[in-house]
C-alpha positions in Angstrom: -0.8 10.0 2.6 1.7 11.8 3.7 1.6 14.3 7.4 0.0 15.8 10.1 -2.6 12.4 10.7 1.2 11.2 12.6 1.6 14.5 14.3 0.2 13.4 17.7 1.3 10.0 17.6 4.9 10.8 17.5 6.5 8.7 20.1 10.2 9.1 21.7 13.1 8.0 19.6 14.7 4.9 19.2 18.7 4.7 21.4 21.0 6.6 19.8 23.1 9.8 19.4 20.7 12.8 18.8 23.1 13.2 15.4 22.6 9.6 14.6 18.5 10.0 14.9 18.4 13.3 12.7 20.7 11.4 9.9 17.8 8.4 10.0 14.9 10.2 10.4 15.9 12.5 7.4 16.7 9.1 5.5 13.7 7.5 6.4 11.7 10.7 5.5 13.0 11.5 2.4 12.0 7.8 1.2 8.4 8.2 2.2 8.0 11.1 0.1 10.0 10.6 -2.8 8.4 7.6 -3.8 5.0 9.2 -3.0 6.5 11.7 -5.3 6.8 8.7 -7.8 3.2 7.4 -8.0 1.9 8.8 -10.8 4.5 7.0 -12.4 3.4 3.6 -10.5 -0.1 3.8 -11.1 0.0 5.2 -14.9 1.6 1.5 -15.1 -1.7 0.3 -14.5 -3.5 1.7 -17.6 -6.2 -0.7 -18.1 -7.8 -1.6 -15.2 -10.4 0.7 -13.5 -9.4 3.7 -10.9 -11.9 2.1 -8.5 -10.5 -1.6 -9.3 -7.2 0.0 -8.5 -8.3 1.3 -5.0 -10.0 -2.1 -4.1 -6.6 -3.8 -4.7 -4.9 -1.3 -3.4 -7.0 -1.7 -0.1 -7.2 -6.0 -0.2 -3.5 -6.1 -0.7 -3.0 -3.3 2.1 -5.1 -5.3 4.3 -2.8 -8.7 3.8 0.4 -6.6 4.4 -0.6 -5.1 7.0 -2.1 -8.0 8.9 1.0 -9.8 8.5 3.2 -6.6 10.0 0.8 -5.7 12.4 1.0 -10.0 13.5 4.7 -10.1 13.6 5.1 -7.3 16.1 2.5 -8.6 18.4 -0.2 -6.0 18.0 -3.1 -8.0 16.8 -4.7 -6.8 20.4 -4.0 -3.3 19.6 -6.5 -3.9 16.4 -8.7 -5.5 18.0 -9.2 -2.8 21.1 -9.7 -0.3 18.3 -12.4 -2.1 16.6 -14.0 -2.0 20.1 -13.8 1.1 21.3 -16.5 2.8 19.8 -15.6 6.5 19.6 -12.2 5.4 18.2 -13.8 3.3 15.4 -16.8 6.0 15.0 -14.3 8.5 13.9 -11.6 5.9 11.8 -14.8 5.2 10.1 -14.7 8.9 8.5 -11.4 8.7 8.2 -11.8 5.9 6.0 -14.0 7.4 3.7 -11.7 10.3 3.3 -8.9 8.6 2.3 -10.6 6.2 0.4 -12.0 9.2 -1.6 -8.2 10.4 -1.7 -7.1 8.1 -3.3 -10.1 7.0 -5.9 -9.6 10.6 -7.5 -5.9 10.8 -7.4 -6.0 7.5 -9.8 -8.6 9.0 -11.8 -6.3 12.5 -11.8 -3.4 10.1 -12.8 -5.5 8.1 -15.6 -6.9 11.6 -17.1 -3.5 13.3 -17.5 -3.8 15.6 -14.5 -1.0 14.9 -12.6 -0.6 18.7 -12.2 -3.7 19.6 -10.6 -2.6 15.6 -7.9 0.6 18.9 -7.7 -1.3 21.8 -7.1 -3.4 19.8 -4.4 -0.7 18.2 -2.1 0.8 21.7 -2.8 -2.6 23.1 -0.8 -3.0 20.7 1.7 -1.0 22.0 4.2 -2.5 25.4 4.2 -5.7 23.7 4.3 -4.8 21.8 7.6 -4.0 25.2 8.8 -7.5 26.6 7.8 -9.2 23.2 9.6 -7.4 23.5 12.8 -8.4 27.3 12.8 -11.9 26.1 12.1 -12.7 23.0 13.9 -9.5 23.2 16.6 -10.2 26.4 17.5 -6.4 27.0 16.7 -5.3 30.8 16.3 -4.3 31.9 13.1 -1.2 34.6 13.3 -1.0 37.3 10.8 1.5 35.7 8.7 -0.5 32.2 8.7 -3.6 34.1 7.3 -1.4 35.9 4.5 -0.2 32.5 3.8 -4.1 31.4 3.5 -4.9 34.2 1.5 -2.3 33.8 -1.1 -3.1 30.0 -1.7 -7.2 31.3 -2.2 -6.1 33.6 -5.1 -3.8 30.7 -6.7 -7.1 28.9 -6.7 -9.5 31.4 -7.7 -6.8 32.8 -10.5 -6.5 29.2 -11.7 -10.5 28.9 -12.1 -11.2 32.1 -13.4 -8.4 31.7 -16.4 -9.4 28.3 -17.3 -12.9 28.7 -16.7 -13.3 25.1 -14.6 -13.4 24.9 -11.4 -10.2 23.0 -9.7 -11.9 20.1 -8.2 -9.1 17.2 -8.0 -6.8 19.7 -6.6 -9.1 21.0 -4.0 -10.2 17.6 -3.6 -7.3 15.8 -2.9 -6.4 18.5 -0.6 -10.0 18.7 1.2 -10.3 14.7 1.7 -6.4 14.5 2.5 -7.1 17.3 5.0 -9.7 16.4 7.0 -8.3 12.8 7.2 -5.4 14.1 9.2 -8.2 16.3 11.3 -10.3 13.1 12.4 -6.7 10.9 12.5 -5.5 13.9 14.9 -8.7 13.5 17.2 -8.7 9.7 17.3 -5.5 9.2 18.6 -4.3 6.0 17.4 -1.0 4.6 16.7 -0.5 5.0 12.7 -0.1 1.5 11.8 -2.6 0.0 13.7 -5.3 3.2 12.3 -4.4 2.5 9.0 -4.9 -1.3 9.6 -7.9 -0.5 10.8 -9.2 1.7 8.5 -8.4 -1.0 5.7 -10.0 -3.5 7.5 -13.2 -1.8 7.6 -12.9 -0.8 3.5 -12.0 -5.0 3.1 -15.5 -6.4 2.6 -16.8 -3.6 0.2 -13.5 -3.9 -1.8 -13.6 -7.7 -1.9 -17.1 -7.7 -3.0 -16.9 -5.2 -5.8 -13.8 -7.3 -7.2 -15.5 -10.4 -7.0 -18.6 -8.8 -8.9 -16.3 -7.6 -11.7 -14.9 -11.1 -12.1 -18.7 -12.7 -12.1 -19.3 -10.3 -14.8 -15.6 -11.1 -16.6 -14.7 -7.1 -16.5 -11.7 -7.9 -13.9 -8.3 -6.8 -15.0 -6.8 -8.6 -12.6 -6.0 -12.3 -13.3 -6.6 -11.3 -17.6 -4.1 -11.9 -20.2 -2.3 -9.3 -18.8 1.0 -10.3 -16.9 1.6 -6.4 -16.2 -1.4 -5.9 -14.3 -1.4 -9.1 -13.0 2.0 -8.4 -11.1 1.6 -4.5 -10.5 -1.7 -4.8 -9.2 -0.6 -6.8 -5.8 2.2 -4.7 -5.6 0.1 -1.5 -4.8 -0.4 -2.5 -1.5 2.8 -2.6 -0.3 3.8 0.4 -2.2 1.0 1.6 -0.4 2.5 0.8 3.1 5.9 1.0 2.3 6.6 4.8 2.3 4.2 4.9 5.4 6.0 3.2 7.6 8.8 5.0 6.4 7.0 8.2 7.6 6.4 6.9 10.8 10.4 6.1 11.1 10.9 9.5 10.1 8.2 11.1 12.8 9.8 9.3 15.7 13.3 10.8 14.5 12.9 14.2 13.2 11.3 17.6 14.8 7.6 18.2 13.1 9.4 21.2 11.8 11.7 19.3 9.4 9.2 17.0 8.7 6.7 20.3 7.3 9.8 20.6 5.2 10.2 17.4 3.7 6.7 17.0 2.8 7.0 19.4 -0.5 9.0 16.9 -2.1 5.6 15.0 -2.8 4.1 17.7 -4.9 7.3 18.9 -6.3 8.2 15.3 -8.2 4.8 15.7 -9.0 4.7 18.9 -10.5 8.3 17.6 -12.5 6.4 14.4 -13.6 3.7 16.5 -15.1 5.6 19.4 -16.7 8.5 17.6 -17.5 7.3 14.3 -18.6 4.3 13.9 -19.2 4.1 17.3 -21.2 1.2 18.7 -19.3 0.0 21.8 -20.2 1.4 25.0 -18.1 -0.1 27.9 -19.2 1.0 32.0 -18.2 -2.2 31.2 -15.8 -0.8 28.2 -14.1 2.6 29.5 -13.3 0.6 32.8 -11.9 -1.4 30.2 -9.6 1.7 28.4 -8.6 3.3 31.8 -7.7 0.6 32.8 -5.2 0.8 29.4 -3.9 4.6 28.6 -3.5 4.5 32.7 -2.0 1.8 31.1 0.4 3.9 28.2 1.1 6.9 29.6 1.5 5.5 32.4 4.2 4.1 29.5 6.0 7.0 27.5 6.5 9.2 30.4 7.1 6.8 31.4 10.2 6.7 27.8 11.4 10.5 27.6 10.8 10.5 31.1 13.1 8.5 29.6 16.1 10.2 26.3 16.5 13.7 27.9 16.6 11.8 30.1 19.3 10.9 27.0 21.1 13.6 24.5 20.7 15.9 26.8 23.5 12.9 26.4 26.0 12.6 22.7 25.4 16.5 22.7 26.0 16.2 24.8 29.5 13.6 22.1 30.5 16.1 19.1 29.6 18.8 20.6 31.7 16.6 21.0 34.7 15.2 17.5 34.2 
C-alpha cells in the first residue's frame, strides 16, 4: 500500500531544521518502500498455507497491532467517530474491499511465480491515479500527462497481444490499488486510524473463515509447521510497519519526492523476479517495460517541472506570512 491514499492527510512537520526533516522523511520513506519492495520474498515464506488464509491473518494480526498503536496514542475516539459517521464509513467500506482485493491477488501473484506482472502493476498504478483523478476528479490532464497515459496503454496492450493473455494481476493490482487511494482521498481520514478502520470492518469475516478452516482441520496455522506458525503473525506487523513509515515520510518530505520514492516498490520487485526468481523476460516484456518506464519517466519529469514551478510561490507566501 504504498501513496497517494496519504496525499491529503499530510499534516505539518514535526520541530526541526527544514534539513533535519528532509534527511528523516527520506529515511523514513525509503524504509516503507524497500521492504514493500521485499514482500514477495516474505510471503513466498509462507508456501503452504492458502492466499486467502494469508490475507485473514494478515488482517486479524493488523487488527491487534493496530488496536494496541492506535490505544497508546489516545485515539481510540478517533476510531470510534469514524465508525459513526456514516459517509466516512460508507466510503472506508469500498475502500476495504479494494485493498482487501489488493492484497488477495498479489499473494496469489506471489504463490504462482508472477512476481513480474505484482512489478509491472505497481509500475502502472500511478498513471492509473492519474487517469482516475482525470475521470472521477475532474482533474485536467496536460499534454505531457496524456502522453505519459498513452505510453503505459501500449505496454499493456503490447504485453497481451505477444503473449496472448490478457494482464489481469498487473492491471489488477493497479485498478484495486488505484481506486483505493481515490475513495481514501475523498474520505479524508487520518491514515492510521482509516486503516484501523478498514481492518476492523474486514475482522469478523476474516475470523470466521479461519475458524471454519480449523473446524474442518485445513488451517495452516497452529499445524506441525513452526515456519508458518511464526511467519504467519508476523504479517501483520510487516503489514503496518512500512506504513507508518510512510506516514513519517508524508509529514517530512514534499509529495514530489515522495512520487519519486515510490518506484523503488516495483523496481525490487522487478529485481526479485528477473534476478531471483528466474522469471521469464521475454523480447515482449522488455518492449512493454520500455513503453511503461518512457511513460513513467515523462510523468515524473512533468511533476518534477511543476513543483519546482511552485515551490518559489510557496516561498513568497512564507516571507509575507
Amino acid at each position: 500500500m504504498r501513496t497517494s491514499d496519504f496525499s491529503t492527510n499530510v499534516q505539518p512537520a514535526a520541530e526541526g531544521s527544514p534539513g533535519n526533516k528532509a534527511r528523516q522523511g527520506v529515511l523514513f520513506g525509503l524504509a516503507a518502500y524497500c521492504v514493500w519492495g521485499t514482500f514477495p520474498v516474505f510471503f513466498k515464506a509462507l508456501h503452504g498455507a492458502a492466499p486467502l488464509e494469508i490475507v485473514c491473518h494478515r488482517i486479524i494480526w493488523s487488527v491487534a497491532f493496530l488496536l494496541l498503536l492506535v490505544g497508546c496514542r489516545r485515539q481510540l475516539g478517533q476510531v470510534v467517530s469514524t465508525l459513526r459517521d456514516r459517509a466516512s464509513l460508507l466510503t472506508l467500506c469500498g475502500s476495504t474491499l479494494l485493498i482487501a482485493s489488493n492484497w488477495l491477488v498479489f499473494i496469489y501473484a506471489i504463490q504462482r511465480g508472477e512476481v513480474l506482472q505484482s512489478s509491472l502493476g505497481y509500475f502502472i498504478t500511478p498513471l492509473i491515479s492519474v487517469l482516475l483523478g482525470f475521470t472521477f476528479l475532474k482533474e485536467r490532464l496536460g499534454r505531457w500527462q496524456k502522453c505519459s497515459v498513452l505510453l503505459a496503454l501500449l505496454g499493456v496492450v503490447n504485453l497481451t497481444f505477444q503473449h496472448g493473455a490478457f494482464p489481469w494481476i498487473a492491471l489488477t493490482l493497479a485498478t484495486t490499488f488505484g481506486l483505493y487511494g481515490l475513495l481514501r482521498k475523498i474520505a479524508k481520514v487520518e491514515a492510521l486510524i482509516g486503516l484501523t478502520v478498514e481492518t476492523l470492518l474486514l475482522a469478523p469475516f476474516a475470523l470466521g473463515f479461519l475458524f471454519l478452516l480449523a473446524s474442518q482441520q485445513q488451517a495452516a496455522f497452529l499445524s506441525d509447521s513452526l515456519r508458518l506458525n511464526l511467519l504467519l503473525p508476523l504479517s501483520g506487523i510487516v503489514t503496518a510497519i512500512p506504513l507508518l513509515c510512510f506516514v513519517a515520510a508524508a509529514r517530512r518530505l514534499r509529495l514530489a519526492t515522495i512520487g519519486f520514492l515510490q518506484y523503488i516498490t516495483p523496481s525490487l520487485h522487478f529485481i526479485l523476479a528477473v534476478g531471483l526468481y528466474q522469471e521469464a523476460f521475454t523480447r515482449g516484456h522488455l518492449v512493454s517495460f520500455v513503453f511503461i518506464w518512457s511513460g513513467l519517466a515523462i510523468y515524473s519529469a512533468d511533476a518534477l517541472k511543476k513543483s519546482m514551478a511552485l515551490q518559489p510561490q510557496g516561498e513568497v507566501l512564507a516571507r509575507r506570512s
